[in-house]
C-alpha positions in Angstrom: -132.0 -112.2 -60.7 -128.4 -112.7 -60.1 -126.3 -110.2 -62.5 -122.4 -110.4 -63.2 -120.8 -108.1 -65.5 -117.7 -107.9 -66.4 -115.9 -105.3 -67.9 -112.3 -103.7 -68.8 -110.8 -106.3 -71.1 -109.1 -105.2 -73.8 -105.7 -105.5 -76.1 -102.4 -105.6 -74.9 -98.8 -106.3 -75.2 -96.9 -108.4 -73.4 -95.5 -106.6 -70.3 -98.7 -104.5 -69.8 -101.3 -104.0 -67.4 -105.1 -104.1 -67.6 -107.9 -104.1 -64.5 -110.8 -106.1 -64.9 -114.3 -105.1 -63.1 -117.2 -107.0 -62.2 -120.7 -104.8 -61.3 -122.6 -107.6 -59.3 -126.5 -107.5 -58.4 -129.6 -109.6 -57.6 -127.7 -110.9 -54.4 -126.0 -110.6 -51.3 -122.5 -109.7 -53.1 -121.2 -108.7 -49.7 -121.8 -112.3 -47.6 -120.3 -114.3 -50.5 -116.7 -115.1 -51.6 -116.6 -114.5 -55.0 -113.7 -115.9 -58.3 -112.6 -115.2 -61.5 -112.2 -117.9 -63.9 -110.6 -117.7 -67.6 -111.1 -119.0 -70.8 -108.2 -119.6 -73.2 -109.3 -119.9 -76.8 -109.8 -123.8 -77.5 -109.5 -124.7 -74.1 -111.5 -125.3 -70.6 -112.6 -123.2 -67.8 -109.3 -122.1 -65.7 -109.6 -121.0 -62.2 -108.2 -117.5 -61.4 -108.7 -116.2 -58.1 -110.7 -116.5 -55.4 -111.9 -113.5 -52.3 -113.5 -113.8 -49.4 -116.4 -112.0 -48.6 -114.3 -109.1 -46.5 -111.5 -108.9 -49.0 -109.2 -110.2 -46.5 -108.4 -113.9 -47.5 -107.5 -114.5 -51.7 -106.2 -117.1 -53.5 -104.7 -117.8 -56.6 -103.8 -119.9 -59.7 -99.8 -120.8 -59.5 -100.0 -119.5 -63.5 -101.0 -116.0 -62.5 -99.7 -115.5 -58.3 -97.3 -112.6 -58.1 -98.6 -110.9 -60.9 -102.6 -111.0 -60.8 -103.9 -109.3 -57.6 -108.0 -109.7 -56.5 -109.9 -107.2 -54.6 -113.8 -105.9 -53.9 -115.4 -102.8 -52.8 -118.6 -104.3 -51.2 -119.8 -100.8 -50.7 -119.7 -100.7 -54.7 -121.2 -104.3 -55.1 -118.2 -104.5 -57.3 -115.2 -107.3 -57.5 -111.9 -106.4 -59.6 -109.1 -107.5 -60.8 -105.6 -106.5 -61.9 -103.8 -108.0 -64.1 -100.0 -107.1 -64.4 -96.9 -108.2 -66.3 -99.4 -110.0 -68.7 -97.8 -113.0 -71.0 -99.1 -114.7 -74.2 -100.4 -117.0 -72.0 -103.0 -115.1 -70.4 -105.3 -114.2 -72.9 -108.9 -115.7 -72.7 -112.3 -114.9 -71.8 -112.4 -113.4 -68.0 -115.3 -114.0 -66.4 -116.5 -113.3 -62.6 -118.2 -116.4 -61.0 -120.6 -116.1 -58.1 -121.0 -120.1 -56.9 -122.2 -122.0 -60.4 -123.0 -118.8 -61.9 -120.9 -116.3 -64.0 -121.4 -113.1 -66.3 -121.1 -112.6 -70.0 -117.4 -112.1 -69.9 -114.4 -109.5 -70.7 -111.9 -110.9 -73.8 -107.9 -109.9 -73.0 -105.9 -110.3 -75.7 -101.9 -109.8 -75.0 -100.4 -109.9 -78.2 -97.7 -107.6 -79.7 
């Protein structure tokens, strides 16, 4: 069965840093491009980030470009992500997505 989890969330202030990890299993984490997707208290599902399958190609979310950076160690079967200069604005519910499914979830909370 297909397994995300997501770990490393946390509190922070404005300003600060945090990296986000996501332990994958069940299947072929290497082959697939893989995303992170956020959750902002009392809203919707916000798109994040996206990696190829080599690491090579990543996209991202005007709100977060410049300051959010994606990368994988397919060796580890594990996708991260690093979150700098965080604002109000990003605090939510990260999540790692693998096509229509997605783990349990790491909360950030940037607050001072």
């Amino acid at each position: 069965a297909v397994q995300l989890v997501e770990s490393g969330g946390g509190l922070v202030q404005p300003g600060g840093s945090l990296r986000l990890s996501c332990a994958a299993s069940g299947f072929p984490f290497s082959s697939n491009v893989m995303n992170w997707v956020r959750q902002a208290p009392g809203k919707g599902l916000e798109w994040v980030s996206r990696i190829d399958s080599s690491g090579g190609i990543t996209a991202y979310a005007d709100s977060v470009k410049g300051r959010f950076t994606v990368s994988r160690d397919n060796a580890k079967n594990t996708l991260y992500l690093q979150l700098n200069s965080l604002k109000t604005e990003d605090t939510g519910v990260y999540y790692c997505a693998y096509a229509t499914m997605r783990g349990q979830g790491t909360q950030v909370t940037v607050s001072s």
